[in-house]
N, C-alpha and C positions, 0 to 999 in steps of 0.2 A: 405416566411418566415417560414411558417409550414415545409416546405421538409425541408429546412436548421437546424430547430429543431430539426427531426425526426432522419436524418440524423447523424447530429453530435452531437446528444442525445445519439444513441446507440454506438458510437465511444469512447464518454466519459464513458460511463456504461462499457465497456467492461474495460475500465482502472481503473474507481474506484474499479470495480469490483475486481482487479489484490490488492490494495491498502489494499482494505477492509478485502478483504479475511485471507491475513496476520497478520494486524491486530486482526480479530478474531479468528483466528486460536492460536495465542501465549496468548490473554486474555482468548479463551474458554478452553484451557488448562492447564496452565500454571497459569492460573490466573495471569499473568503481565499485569497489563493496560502502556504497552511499550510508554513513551512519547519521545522517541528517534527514531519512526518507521517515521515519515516524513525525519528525518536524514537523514536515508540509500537512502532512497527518492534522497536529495539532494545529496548526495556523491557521487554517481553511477555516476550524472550527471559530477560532476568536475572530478574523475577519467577518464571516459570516454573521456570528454577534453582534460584531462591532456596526455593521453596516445598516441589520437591520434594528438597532435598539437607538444608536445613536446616530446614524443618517434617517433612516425611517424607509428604507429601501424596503421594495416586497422581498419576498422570500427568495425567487426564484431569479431574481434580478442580484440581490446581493451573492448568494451561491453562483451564481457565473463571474459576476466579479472576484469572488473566494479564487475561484479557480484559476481568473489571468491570473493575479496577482501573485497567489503563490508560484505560477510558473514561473512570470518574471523572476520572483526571486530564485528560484532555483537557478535559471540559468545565468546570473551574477554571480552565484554559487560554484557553478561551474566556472565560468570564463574566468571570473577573478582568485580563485582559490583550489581549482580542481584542476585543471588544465595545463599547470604547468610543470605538476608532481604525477600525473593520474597513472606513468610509466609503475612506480613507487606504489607498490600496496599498503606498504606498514606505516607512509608518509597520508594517503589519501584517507586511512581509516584513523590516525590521530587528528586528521584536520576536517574530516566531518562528523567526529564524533566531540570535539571542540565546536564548532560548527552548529549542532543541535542542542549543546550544553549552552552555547552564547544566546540561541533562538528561543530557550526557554526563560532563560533570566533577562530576555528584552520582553518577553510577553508578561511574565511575572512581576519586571517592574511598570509597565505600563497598566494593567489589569488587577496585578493583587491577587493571591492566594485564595482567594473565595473562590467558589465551583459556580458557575456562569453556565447558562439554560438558552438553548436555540429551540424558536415552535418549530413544529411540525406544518411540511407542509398539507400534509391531511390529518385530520386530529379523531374520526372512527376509527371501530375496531370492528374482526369478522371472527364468527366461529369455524376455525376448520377442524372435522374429528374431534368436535370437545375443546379444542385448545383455542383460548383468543390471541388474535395474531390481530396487532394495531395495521390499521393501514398503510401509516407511515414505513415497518418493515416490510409490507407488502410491496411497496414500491420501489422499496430498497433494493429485496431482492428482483425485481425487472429490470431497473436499471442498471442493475451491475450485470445481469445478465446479458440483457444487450448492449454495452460497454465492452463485456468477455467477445461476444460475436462480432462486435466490428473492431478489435484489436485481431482475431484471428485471420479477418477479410482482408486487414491493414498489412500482414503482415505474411499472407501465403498468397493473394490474389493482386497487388499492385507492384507497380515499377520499385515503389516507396520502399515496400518490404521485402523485397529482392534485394534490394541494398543492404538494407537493413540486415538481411541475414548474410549475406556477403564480407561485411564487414565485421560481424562476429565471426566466422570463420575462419575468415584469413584477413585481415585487415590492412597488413603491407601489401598481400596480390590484388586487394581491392583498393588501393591507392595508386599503385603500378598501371592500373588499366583507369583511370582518370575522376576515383570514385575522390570527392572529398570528407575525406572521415571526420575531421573537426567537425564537419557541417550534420552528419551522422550524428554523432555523439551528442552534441547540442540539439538537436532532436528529440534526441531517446531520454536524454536527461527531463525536458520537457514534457514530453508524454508521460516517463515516468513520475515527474512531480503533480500533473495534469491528475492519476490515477490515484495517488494516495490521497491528494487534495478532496478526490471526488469519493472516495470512501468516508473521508471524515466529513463532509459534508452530509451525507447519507447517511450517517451513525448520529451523529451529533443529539438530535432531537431525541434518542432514547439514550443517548450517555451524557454523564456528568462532565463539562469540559474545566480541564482545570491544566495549567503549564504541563504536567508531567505525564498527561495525557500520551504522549508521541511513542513514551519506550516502548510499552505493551506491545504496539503493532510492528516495531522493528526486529522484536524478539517473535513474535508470527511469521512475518517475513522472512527474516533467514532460514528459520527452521522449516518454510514451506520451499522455499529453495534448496536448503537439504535434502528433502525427502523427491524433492519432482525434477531435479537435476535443473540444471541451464540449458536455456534456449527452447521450453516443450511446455505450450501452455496448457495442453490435455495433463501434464506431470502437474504442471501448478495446480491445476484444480484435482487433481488427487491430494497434492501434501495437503491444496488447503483445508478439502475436506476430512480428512486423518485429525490436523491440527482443531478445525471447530466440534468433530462430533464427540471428539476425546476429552476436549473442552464441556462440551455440555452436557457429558456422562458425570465428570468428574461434577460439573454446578450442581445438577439435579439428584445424583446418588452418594456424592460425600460431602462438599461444602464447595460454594461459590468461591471461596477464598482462597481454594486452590488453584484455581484456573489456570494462573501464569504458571505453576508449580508444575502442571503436567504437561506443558506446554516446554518449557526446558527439558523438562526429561526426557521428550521426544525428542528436541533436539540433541540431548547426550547421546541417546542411544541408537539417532540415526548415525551421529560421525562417528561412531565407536562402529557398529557392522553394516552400515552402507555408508559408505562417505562419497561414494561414486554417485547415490541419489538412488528415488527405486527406478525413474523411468528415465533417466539422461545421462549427460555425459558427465563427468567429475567434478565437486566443486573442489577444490585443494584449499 
């Protein structure tokens, strides 16, 4: 049971990680606590169905499509709905949490409540230490990994992400000196929709996709943002991994059913004696 833990503990950390990142990325910037980010989550997943059952597209050709597409939408998301309250917290979190409540019930009535199956784009499995690990989450975990590494190249090694962190710092001194934030923002939103897209594509094949698929990983998100503060993707990948290994202690030694259960609990009890994060600055 331990390797099994171990195992498919860092498998999931490498995906929250993809989840979380995004998420903090458009809150540490942008300041939008985005309640529409499990959305893109789930939408990737039925595009990607859609594309390949009923266009007949390959796999890897429909997944790159998944992923324009849900950007496009996100950033219509943005521009027409985000952008002119995004000042407004308590305004931007009623309207993307309206937002992914409208994007489930347009998926729900075009698809229908039945759970809907994406293949695999590898369909073996390998023995590691006893434990089988499908292919398909082998490659999971790579891709997100190098995904994680070039968000970090993205964003401590070009001009890009000089900005990028510029404008989460001080955002009027970084307008002052000739930065365009709007253009920023509509960025980050992107990339960010780009990354949850790209986690529910990667998951899909071993999860059951059904509308209400999206909350799960928004309640992983914020609570990986609680625990690893804003703007510190080394912190991301601590809460995420906190958030998956806690998760698959609970799957593997009390009941699978609990999973989201101790997954809120972390998040109670991180705002309750760290609300500052363990390795960042504040989220309020």
């Amino acid at each position: 049971m331990i390797i099994d833990i171990i195992i498919f503990g860092l498998i999931w950390t490498a995906i929250y990680s993809l989840i979380g990142l995004g998420f903090s990325l458009i809150f540490g910037v942008a300041k939008i606590m985005n309640l529409a980010h499990g959305a893109f989550f789930m939408i990737a997943c039925y595009i990607v169905f859609m594309l390949t059952s009923q266009a007949h597209l390959g796999l890897l050709w429909a997944a790159l499509g998944a992923v324009i597409i849900t950007v496009i939408i996100s950033l219509i998301i943005y521009w027409g709905f985000i952008r002119q309250m995004r000042s407004t917290l308590t305004q931007v979190l009623i309207i993307t949490l309206a937002l992914a409540m409208f994007l489930e019930q347009i998926v729900l009535l075009m698809f229908g409540p039945e759970p809907r199956y994406v293949p695999s784009i590898l369909t073996g499995g390998v023995h590691i230490l006893g434990v089988r690990v499908t292919e398909q989450q082998l490659l999971t975990f790579v891709i997100a990994i190098i995904l994680i590494l070039v968000i970090w190249l993205l964003l401590t090694k070009t001009n890009i992400g000089r900005i990028i962190r510029a404008v989460s710092q001080d955002a009027e001194m970084a307008s002052m000196l000739g930065v365009d934030t709007e253009r920023v923002y509509l960025f980050v939103m992107g990339l960010s929709a780009a990354l949850a897209s790209t986690a529910g594509i990667l998951v899909a094949p071993f999860l059951t996709v059904t509308p209400a698929m999206g909350w799960s990983p928004i309640l992983v998100a914020f609570t990986i943002v609680v625990l690893g503060g804003l703007g510190n993707i080394w912190g991301t990948l601590a809460g995420a991994a906190i958030v998956a290994f806690a998760e698959m202690f609970t799957s593997y030694a009390i009941h699978p059913q609990l999973k989201d259960a101790v997954t809120f609990t972390i998040l109670i009890l991180a705002l309750i004696f760290k609300p500052n994060g363990l390795f960042s600055r504040e989220v309020n």
